[in-house]
Backbone as numpy.savetxt, mean C-alpha at the origin, in Angstrom:
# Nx Ny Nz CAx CAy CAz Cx Cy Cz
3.39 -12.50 -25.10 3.37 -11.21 -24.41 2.13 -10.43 -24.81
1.78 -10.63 -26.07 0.65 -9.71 -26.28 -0.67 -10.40 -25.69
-1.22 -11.70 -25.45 -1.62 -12.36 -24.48 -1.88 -11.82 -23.46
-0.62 -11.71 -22.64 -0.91 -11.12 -21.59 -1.38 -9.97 -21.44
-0.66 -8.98 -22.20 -0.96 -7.71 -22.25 -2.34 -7.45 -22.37
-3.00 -8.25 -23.33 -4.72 -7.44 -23.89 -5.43 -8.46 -22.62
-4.84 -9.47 -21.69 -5.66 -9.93 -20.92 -5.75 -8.89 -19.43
-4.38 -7.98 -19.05 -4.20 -7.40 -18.11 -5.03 -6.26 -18.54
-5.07 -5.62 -19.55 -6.22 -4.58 -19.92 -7.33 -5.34 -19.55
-7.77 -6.36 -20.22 -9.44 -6.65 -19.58 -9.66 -6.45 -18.00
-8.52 -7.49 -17.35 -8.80 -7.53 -15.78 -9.37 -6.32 -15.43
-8.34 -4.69 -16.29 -8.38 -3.71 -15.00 -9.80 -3.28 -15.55
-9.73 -3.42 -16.73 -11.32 -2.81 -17.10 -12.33 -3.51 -16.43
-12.57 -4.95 -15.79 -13.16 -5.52 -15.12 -13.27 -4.66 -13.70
-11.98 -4.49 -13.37 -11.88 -4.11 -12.11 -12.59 -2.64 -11.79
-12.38 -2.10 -12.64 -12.91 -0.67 -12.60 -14.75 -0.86 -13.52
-15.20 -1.86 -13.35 -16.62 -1.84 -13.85 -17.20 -2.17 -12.73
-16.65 -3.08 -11.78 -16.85 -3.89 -10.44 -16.90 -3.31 -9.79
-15.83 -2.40 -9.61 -15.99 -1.71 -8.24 -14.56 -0.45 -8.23
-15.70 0.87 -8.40 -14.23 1.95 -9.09 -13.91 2.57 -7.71
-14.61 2.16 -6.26 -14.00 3.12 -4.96 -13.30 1.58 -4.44
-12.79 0.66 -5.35 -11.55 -0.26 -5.10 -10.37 0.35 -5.26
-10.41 0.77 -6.75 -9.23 1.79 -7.52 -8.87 2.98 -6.52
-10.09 3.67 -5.73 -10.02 4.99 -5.38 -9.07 4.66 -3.86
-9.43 3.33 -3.85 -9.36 3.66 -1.82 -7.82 3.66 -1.40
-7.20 3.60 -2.51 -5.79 4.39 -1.87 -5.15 5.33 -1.43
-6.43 6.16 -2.00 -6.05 7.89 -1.40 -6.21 7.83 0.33
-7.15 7.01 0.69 -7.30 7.14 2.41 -6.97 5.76 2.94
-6.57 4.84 2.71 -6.11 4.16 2.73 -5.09 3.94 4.13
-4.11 4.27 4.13 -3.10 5.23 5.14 -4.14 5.42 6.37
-5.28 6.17 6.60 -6.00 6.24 7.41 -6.91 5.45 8.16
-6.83 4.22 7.58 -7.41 2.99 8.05 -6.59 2.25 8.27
-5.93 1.75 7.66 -4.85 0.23 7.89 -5.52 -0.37 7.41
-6.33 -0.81 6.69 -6.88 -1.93 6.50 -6.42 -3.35 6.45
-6.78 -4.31 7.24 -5.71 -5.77 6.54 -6.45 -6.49 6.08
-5.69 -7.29 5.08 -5.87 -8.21 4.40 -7.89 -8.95 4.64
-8.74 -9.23 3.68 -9.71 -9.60 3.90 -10.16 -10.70 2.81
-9.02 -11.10 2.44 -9.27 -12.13 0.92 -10.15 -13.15 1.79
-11.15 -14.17 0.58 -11.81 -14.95 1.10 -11.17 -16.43 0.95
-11.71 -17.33 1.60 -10.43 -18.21 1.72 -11.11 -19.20 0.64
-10.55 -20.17 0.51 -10.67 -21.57 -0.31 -10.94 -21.10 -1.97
-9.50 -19.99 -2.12 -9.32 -19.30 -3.85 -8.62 -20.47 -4.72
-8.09 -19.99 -5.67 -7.12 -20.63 -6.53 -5.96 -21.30 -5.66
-5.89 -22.84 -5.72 -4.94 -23.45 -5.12 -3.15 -22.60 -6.10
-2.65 -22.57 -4.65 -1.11 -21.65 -4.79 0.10 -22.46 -4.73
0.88 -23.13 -5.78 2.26 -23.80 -5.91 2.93 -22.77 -4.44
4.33 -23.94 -4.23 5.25 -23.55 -3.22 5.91 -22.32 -3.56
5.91 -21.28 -3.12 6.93 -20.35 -3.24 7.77 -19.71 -2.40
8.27 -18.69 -3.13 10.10 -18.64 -2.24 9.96 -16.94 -2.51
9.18 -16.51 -2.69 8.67 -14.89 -2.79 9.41 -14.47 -1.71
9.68 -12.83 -1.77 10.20 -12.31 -0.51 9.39 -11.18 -0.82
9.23 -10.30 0.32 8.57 -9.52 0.49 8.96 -8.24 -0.49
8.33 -7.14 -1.11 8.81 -6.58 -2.53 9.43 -5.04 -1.73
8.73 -4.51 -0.47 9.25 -3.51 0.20 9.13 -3.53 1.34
9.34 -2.48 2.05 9.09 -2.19 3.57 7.95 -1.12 3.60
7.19 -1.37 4.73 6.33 -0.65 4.73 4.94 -1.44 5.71
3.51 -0.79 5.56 2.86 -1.66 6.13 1.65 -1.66 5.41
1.14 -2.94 5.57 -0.50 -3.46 4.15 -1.87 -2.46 4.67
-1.67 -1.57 3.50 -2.76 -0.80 4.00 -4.02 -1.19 2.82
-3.87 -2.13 2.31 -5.19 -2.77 1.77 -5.01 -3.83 1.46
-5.98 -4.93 1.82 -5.82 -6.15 1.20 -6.47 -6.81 -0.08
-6.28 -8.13 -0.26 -6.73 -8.54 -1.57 -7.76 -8.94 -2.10
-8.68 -8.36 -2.82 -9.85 -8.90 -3.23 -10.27 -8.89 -4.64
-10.75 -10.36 -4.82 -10.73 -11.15 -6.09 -11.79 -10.27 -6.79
-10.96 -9.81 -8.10 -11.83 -9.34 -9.24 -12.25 -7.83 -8.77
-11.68 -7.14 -7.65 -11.62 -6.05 -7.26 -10.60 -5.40 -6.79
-9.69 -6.02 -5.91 -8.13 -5.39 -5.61 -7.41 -6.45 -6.07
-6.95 -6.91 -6.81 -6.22 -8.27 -7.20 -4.55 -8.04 -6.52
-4.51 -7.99 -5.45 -3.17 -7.34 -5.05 -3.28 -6.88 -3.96
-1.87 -6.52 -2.92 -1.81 -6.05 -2.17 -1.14 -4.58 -2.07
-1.84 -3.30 -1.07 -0.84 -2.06 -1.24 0.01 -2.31 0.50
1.27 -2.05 0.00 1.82 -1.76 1.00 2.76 -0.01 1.34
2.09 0.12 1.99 2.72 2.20 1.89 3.20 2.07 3.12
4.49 3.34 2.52 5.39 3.61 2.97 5.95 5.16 2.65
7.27 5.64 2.76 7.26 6.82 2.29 7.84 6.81 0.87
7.69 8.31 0.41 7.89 8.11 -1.09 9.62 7.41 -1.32
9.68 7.08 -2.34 11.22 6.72 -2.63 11.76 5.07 -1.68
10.86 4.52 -1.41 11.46 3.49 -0.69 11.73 2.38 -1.35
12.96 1.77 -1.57 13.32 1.44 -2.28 12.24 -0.50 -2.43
11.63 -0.78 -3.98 11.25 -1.96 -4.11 11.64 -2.97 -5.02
12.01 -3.96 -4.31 12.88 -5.01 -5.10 12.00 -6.31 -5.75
12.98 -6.79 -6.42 12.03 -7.80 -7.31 11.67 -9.66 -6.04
10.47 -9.37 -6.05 10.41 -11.07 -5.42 10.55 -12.11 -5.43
11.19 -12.37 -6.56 12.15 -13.30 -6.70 12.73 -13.16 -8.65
13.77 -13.75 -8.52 14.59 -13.96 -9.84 13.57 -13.91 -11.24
13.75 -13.17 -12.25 13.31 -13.53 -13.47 13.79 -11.96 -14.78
12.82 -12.28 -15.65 12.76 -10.90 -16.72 11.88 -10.11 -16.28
11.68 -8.93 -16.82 11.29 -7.83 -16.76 10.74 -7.72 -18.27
9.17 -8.05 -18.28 8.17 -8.10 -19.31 7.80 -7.09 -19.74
7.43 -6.25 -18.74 7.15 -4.99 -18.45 7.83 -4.09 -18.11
7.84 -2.32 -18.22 8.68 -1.48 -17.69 8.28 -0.09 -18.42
7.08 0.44 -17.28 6.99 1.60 -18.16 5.67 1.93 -17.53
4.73 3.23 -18.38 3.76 3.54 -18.00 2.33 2.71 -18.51
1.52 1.98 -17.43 0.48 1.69 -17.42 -0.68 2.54 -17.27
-1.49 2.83 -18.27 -2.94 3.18 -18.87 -3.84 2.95 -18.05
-3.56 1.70 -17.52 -5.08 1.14 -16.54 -5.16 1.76 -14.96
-4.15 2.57 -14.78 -3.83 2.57 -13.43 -2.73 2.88 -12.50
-1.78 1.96 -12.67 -1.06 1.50 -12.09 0.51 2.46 -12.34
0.12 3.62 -13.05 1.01 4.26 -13.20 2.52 3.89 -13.77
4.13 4.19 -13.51 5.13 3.67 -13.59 5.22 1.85 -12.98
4.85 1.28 -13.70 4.51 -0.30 -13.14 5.85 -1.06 -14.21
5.78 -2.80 -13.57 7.21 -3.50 -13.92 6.00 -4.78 -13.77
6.56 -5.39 -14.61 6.05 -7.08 -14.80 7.19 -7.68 -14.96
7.21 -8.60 -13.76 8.60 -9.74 -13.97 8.05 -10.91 -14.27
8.04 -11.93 -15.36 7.98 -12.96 -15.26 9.22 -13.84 -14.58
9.08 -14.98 -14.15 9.71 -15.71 -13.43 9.95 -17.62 -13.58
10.88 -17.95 -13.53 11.16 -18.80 -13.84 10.34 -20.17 -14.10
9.59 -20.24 -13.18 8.17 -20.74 -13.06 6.74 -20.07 -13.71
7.28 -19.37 -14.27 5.89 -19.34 -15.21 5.22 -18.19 -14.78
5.31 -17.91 -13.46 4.13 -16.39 -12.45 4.82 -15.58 -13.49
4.56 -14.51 -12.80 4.45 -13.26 -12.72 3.97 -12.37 -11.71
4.93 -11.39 -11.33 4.60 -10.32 -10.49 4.98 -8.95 -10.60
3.57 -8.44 -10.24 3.69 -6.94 -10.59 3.50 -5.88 -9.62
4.60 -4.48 -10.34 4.62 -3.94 -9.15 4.37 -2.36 -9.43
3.33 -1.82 -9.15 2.69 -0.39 -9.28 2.93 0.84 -8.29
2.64 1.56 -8.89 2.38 3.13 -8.33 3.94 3.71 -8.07
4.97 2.68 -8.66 6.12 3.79 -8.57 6.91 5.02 -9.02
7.85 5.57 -8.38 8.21 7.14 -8.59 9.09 7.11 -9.70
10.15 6.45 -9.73 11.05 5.80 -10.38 11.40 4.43 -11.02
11.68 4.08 -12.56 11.75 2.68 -12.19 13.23 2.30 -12.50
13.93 1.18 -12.07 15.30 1.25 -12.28 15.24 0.08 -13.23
14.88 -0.38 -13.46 15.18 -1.88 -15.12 14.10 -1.26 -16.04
14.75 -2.05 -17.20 14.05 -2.05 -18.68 13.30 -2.90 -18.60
12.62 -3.30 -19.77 12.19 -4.46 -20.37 13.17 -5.36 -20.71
12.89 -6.53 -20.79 13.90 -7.46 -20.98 15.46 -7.54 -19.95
15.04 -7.02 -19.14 16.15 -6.86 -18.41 16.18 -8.54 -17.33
17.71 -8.36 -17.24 17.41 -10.54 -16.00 17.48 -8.83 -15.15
16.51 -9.80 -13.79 17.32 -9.32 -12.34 17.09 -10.62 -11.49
17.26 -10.32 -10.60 17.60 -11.52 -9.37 16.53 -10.85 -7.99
16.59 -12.19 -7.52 15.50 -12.20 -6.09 16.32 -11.14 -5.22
15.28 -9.89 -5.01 16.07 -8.76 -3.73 17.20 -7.50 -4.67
16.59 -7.68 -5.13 17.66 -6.69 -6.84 16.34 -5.42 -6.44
16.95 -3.95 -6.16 15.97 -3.05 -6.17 15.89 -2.56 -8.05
14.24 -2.31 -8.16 13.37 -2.54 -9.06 13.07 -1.16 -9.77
12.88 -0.70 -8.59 11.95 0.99 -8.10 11.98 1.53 -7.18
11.70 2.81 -6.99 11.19 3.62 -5.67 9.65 3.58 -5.98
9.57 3.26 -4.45 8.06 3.61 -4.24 7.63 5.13 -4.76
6.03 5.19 -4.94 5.65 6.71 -5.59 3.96 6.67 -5.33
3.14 7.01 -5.92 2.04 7.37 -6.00 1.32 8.02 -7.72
2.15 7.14 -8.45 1.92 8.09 -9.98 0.39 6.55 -9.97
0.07 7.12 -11.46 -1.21 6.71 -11.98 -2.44 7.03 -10.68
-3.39 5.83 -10.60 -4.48 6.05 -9.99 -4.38 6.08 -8.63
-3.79 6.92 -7.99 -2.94 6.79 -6.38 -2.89 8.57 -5.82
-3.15 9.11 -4.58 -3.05 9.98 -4.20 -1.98 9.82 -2.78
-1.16 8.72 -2.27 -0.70 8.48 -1.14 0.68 7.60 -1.86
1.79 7.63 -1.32 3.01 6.66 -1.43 2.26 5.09 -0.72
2.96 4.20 -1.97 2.73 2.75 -2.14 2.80 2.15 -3.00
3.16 0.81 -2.64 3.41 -0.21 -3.81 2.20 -1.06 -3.79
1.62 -1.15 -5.26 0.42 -1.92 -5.11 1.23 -3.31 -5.84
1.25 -4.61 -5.05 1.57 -5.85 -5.57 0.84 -6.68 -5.71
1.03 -7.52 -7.24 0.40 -8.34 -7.07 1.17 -9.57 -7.71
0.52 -10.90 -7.89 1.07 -11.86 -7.77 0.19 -13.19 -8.54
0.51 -13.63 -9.82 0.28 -14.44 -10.90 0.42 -15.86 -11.02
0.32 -16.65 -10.23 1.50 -17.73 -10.55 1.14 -18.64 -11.90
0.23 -18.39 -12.77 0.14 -18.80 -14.35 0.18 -17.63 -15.38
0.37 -16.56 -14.54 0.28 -15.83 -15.47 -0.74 -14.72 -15.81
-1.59 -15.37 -15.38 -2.92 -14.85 -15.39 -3.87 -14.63 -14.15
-4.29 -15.56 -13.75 -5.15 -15.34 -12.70 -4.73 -15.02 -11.31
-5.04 -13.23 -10.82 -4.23 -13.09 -9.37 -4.86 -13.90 -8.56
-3.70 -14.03 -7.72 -3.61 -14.88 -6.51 -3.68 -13.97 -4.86
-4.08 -14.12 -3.43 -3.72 -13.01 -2.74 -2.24 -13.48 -2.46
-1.11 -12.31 -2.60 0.08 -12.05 -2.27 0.72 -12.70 -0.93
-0.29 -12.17 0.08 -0.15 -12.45 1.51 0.14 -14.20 1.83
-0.63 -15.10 0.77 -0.52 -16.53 0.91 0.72 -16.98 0.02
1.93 -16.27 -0.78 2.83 -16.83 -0.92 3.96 -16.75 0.07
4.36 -15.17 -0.08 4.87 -14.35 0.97 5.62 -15.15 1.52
6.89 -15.31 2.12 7.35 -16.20 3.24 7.03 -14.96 4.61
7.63 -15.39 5.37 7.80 -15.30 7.20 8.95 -13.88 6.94
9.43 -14.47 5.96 10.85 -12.93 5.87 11.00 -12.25 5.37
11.30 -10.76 4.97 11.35 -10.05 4.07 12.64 -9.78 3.79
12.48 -8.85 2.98 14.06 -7.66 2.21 14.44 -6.87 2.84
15.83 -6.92 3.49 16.15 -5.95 4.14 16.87 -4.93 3.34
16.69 -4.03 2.57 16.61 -2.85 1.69 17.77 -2.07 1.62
18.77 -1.56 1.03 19.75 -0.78 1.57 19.81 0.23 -0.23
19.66 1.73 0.59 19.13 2.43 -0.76 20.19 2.37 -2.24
19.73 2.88 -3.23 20.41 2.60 -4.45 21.32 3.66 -4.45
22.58 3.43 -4.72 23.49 4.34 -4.26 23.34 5.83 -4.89
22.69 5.91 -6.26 22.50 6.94 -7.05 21.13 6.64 -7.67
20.24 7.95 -7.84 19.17 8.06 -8.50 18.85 8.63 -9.34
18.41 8.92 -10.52 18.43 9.90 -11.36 17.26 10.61 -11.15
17.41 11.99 -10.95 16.38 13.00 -11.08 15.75 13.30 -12.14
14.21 13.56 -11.94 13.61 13.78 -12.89 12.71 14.97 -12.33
12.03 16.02 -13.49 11.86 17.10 -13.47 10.08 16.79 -12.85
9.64 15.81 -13.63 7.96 15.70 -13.27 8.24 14.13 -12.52
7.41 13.51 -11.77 7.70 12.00 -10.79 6.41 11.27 -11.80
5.73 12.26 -12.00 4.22 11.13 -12.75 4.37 10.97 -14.65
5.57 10.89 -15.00 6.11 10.48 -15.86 7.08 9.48 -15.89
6.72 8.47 -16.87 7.43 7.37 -16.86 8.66 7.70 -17.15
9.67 6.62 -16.18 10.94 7.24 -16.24 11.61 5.69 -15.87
12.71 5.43 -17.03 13.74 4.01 -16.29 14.91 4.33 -16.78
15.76 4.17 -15.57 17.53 4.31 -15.40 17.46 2.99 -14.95
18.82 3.02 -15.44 19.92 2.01 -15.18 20.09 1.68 -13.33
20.27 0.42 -12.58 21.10 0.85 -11.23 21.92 -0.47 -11.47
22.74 -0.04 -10.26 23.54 -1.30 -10.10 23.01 -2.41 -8.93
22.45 -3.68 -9.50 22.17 -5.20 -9.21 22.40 -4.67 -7.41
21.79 -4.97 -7.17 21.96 -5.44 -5.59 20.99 -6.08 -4.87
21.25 -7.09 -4.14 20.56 -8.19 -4.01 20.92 -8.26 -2.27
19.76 -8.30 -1.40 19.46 -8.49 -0.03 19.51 -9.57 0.55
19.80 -9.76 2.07 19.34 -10.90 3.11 18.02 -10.74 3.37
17.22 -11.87 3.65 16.24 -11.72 4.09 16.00 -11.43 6.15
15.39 -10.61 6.64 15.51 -10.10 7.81 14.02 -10.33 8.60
14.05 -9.64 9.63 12.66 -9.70 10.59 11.89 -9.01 9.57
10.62 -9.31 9.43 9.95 -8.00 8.29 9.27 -6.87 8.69
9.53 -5.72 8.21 9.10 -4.40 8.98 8.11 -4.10 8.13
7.22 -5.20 7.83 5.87 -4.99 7.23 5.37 -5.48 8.49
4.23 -4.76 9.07 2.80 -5.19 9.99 1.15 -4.41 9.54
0.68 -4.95 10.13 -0.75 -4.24 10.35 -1.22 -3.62 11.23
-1.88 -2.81 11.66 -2.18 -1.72 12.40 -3.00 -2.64 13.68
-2.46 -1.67 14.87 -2.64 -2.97 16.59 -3.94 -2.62 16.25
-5.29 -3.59 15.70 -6.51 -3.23 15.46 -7.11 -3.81 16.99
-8.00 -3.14 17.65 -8.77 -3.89 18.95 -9.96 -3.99 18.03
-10.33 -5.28 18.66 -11.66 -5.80 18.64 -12.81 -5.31 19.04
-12.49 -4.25 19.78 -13.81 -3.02 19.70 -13.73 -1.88 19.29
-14.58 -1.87 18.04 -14.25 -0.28 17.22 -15.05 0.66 17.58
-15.60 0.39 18.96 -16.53 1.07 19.03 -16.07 2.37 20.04
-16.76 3.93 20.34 -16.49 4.48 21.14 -17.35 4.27 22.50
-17.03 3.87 23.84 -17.52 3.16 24.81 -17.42 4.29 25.99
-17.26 5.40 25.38 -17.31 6.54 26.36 -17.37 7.40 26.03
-16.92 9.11 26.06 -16.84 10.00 25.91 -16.16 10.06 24.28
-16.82 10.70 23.31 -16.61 11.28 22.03 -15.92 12.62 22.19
-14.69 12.98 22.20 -14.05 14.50 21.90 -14.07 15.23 20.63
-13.77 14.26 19.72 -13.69 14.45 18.91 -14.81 13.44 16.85
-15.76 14.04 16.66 -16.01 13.44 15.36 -16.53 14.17 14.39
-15.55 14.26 13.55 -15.43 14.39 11.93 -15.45 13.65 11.21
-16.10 13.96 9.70 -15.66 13.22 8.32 -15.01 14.05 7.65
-14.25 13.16 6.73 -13.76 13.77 5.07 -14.68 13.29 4.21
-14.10 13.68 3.14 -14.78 13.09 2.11 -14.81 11.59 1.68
-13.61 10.70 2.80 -13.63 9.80 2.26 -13.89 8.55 3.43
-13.64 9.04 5.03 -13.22 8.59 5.99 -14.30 9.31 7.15
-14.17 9.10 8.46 -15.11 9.05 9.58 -13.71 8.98 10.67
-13.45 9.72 11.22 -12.76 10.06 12.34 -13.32 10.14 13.58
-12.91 9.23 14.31 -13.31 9.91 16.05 -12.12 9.39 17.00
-11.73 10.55 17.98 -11.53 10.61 19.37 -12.00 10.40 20.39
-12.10 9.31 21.20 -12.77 8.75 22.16 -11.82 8.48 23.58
-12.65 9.03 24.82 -11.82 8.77 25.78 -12.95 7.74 26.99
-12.28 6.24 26.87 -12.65 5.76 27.33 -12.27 5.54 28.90
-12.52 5.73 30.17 -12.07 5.43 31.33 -10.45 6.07 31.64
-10.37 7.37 31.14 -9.26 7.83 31.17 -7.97 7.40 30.07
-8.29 6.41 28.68 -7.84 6.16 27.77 -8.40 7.00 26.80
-7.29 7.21 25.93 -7.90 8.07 24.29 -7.70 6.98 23.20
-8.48 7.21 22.55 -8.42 6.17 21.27 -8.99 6.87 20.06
-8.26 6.58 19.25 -8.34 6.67 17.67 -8.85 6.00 16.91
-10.48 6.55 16.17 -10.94 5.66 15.46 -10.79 6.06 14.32
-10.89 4.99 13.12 -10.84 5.81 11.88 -11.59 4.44 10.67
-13.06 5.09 9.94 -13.76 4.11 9.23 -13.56 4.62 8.32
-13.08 3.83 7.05 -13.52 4.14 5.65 -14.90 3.86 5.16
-15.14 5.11 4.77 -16.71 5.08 4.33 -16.91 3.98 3.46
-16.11 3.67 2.16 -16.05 3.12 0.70 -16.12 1.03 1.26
-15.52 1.04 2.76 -15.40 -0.50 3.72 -15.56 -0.20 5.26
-16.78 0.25 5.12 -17.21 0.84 7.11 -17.41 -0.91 7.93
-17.44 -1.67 7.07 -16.76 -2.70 7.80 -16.20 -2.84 8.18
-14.68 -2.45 8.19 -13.28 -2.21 8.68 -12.49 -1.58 9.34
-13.38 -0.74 10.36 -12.93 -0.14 11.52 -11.86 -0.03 12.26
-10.83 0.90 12.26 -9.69 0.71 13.21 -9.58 1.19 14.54
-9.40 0.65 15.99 -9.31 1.65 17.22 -7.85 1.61 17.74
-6.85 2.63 17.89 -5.76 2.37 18.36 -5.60 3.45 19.48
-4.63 3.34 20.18 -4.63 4.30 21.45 -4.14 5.32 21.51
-4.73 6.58 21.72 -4.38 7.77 21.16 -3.83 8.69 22.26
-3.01 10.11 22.06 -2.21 10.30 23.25 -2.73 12.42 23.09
-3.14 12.68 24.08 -3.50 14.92 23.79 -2.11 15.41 24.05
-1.69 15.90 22.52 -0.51 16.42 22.64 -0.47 18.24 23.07
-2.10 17.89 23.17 -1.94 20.14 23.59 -2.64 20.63 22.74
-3.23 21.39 22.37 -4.10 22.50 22.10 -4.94 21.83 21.09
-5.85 20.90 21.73 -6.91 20.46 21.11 -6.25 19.26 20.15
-5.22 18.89 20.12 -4.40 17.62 19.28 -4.63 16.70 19.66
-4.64 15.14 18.92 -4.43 14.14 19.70 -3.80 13.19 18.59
-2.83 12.36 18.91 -1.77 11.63 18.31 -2.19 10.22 18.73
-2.11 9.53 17.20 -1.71 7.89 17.81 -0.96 7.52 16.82
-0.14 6.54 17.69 1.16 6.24 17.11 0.80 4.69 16.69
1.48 4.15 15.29 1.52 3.23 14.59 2.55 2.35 13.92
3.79 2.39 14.78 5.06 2.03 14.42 5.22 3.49 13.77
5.88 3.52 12.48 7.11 5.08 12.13 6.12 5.40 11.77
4.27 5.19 10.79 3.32 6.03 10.95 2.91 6.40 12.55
2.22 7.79 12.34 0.98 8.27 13.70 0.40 9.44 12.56
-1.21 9.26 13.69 -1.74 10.18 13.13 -2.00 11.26 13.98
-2.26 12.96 13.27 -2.57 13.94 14.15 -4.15 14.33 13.63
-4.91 14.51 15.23 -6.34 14.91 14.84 -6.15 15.85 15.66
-7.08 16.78 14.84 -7.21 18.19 15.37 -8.77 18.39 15.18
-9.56 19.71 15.69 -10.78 20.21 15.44 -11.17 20.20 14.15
-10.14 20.86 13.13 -9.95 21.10 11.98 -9.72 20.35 10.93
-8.81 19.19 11.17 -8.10 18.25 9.98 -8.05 16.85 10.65
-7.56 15.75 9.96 -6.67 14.43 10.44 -5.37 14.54 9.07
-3.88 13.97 10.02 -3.31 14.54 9.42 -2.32 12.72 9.75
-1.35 12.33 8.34 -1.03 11.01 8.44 0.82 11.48 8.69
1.19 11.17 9.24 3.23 11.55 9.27 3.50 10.12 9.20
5.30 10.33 9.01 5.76 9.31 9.02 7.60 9.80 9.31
7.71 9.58 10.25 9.27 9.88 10.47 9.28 11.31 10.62
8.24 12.25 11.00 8.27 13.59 10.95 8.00 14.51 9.78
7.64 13.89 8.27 7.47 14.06 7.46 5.64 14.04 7.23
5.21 15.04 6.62 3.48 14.72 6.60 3.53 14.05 5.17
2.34 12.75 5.37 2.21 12.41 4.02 1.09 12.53 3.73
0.05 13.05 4.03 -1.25 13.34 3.52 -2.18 14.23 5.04
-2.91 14.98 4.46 -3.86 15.87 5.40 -5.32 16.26 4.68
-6.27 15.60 5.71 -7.50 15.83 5.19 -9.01 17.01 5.81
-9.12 17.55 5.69 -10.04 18.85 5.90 -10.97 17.91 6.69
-12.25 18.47 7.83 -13.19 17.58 7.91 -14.35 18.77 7.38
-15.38 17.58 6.73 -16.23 18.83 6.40 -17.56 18.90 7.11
-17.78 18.09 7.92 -18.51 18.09 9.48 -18.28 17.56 10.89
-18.13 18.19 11.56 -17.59 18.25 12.79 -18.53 18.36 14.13
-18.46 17.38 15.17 -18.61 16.95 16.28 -17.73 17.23 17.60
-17.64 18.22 18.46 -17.07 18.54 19.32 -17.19 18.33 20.72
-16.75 17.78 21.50 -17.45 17.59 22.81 -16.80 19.52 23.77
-17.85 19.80 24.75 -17.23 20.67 25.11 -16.24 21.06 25.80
């Protein structure tokens, strides 16, 4: 264990020497979708029987020696279960990052870990079982947005991308009947729950309907930045569309189809995310709930 431990400190210190707007890009994250961009022909991956750790959708993917893991966000408190059967190595607050985080080793030797949560429900040394909720999702340590950052070991050591064990099915989730309240969320915190263990279902993890042209091909209504992101409203041939680049991966462009809800608004919808752009802000909801809102601090108006 201590092995591991002083080797998972190096990684993150690696990770954060490599590349520290890797660590950062969770705060906007949500505003891109980003998917998955691992490069292919990595570390050959044994058979696995992984299930998906929450619900939600991959708003960053995995990259070696820089995101070693996948985030999948969702709203706060959603409940995340273990991916398959083992101990609980870990359970507590991580230094490097990763805030209220859990290390399960597993019968086979992996290990998988699971960050940025609000709550955690096992100890150390604790058995749980494949689909046993773990945690609520959160945003503590290096995180400004709800999500689970996962990742996935199968020696132990060297991450693997998540997305290539993964089966076809996920966890269908049903909340923990009782939670214990706590006064601050970005303090490590583990209660007790009671074992409960899922079917696997259709998975209500996706990626954002990305088109193949990120480009605006007509009329600009709307373009702003934040500090972290590049926003535009575009109405192409009587269509609106929603663009949105992360500065930190302007490679990764998203365009989805956007709808004028009235007084200078415009909405696009993303399964239970949509976003609202205004003159003023871009703003991320989810079920009617806002989960993040960003100022623009230069602005492009059409008249």
């Amino acid at each position: 264990m201590k092995k591991l431990t002083v080797f998972r400190y190096r990684t993150y210190g690696l990770i954060g020497l490599i590349s520290l707007t890797a660590v950062l890009s969770t705060t906007t994250s949500a505003l891109t979708q980003l998917a998955s961009d691992s490069p292919i022909g990595q570390t050959p991956i044994p058979a696995s029987n992984l299930i998906w750790p929450t619900q939600g959708f991959i708003s960053q993917g995995f990259r070696k020696y820089q995101h070693e893991g996948i985030d999948i966000a969702g709203a706060s408190g959603t409940p995340v279960v273990a991916a398959a059967s083992g101990t609980v190595v870990k359970a507590g607050w991580d230094n490097w990052g990763l805030g209220n985080a859990i290390t399960i080793k597993h019968l086979d030797g992996s290990t998988t870990v699971y960050g940025h949560n609000r709550r955690l429900l096992v100890s150390k040394d604790q058995q749980v079982i494949q689909g046993q909720i773990i945690a609520e999702m959160g945003s503590t340590g290096n995180s400004t947005a709800p999500h689970l950052h996962f990742e996935v070991h199968p020696n132990g050591r060297i991450a693997v991308d998540p997305l290539r064990l993964l089966t076809s099915l996920t966890a269908s989730v049903s909340p923990a009947s009782k939670i214990q309240q706590v006064d601050n969320p970005n303090r490590p915190v583990s209660t007790t729950s009671v074992a409960k263990q899922v079917s696997p279902s259709l998975p209500p993890i996706g990626f954002a309907p990305i088109s193949s042209d990120t480009k605006c091909n007509g009329v600009t209504i709307i373009d702003g930045e934040t500090a972290n992101i590049h926003v535009k409203v575009c109405e192409e041939n009587g269509q609106l569309f929603y663009i949105g680049q992360l500065k930190q991966d302007p490679s990764k462009p998203i365009k989805i189809a956007a709808l004028n809800i009235g007084k200078g608004r415009y909405r696009a919808d993303n399964g239970s995310f949509y976003y609202l752009v205004s003159p003023e802000r871009v703003e991320v909801w989810r079920n009617g709930t806002q989960m993040r809102s960003d100022k623009f601090y230069t602005l492009t108006k059409s008249p």
